[in-house]
N, C-alpha and C positions, 0 to 999 in steps of 0.2 A: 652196355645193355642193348640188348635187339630189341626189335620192334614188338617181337612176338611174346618175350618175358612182361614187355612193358605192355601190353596187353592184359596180359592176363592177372597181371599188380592192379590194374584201375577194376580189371572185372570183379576180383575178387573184392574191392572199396563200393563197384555199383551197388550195393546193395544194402539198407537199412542197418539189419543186425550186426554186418560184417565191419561197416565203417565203425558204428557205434563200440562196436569189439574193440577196433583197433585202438581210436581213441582212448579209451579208457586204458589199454594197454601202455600206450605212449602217455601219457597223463600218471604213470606206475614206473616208468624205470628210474631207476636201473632193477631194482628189485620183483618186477613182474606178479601176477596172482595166477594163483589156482583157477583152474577149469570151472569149477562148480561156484566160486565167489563171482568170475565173471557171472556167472549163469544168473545168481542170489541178486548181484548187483544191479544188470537188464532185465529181472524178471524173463528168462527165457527159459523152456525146460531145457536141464542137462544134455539130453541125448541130443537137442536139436543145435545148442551150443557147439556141442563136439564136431557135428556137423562142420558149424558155420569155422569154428578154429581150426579145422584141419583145409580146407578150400584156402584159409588163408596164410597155413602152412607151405601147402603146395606152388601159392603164388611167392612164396619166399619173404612172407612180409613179417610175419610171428616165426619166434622159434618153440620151442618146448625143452623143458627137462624137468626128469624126475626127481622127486624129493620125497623120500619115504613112500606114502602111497598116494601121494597129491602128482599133477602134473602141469609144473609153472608153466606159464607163457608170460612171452616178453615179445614187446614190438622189435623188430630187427630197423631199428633204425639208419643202417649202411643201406639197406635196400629202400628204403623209403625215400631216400637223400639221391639215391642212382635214379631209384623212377620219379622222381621232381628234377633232377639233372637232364633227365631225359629230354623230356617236356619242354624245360627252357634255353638246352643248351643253344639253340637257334634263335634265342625269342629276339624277337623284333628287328628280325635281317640285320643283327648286329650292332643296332642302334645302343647305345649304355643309357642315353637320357633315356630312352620311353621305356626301357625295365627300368628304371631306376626306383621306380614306386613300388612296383613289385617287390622288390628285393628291402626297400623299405620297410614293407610293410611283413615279408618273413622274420626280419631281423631282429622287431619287436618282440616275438616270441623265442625264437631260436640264438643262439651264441653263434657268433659270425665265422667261428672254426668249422659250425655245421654245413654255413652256405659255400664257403670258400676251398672246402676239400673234395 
């Protein structure tokens, strides 16, 4: 990952609806929802959803596909794990004790194939 992808992964998270998106999305897989359930489920209107899930199309974090005339999203979870790789591939001038918490505390939630690949 460049600098500049990983840019625009966190811009697309800067913002209320968009994070809130994502989560719920990653909270959904592997199975993903429709456009308009996110919408129902955040009380957002449709059009402004569509909006906010194609911004985070673009940053490569959700994908899409169609099914009949619904169009699923799903969090891209490889790109999620790239742009937190990003982030921490340096962290703490190499020190392992002082990430150790960190990574700790990922681990709780996440399966350790997720942090280690």
């Amino acid at each position: 990952m460049d600098i500049q992808t990983a840019i625009a992964g966190f811009a697309a998270l800067a913002q209320p609806t968009r994070l809130e998106s994502f989560r719920l999305l990653v909270r959904h897989e592997p199975a993903g929802l429709p456009a308009g359930e996110i919408a129902r489920l955040l009380d957002i209107p449709q059009n402004t959803m569509s909006t906010h899930l194609a911004i985070l199309a673009r940053a490569g974090l959700v994908g899409q596909e169609r099914q009949s005339r619904s169009m699923i999203y799903r969090a891209d979870l490889d790109r999620l794990r790239a742009l937190l790789l990003y982030v921490l591939k340096d962290c703490c001038g190499g020190r392992a004790d002082l990430c150790a918490p960190l990574i700790a505390d990922l681990s709780q939630c996440c399966p350790a194939d997720f942090l280690l690949t």
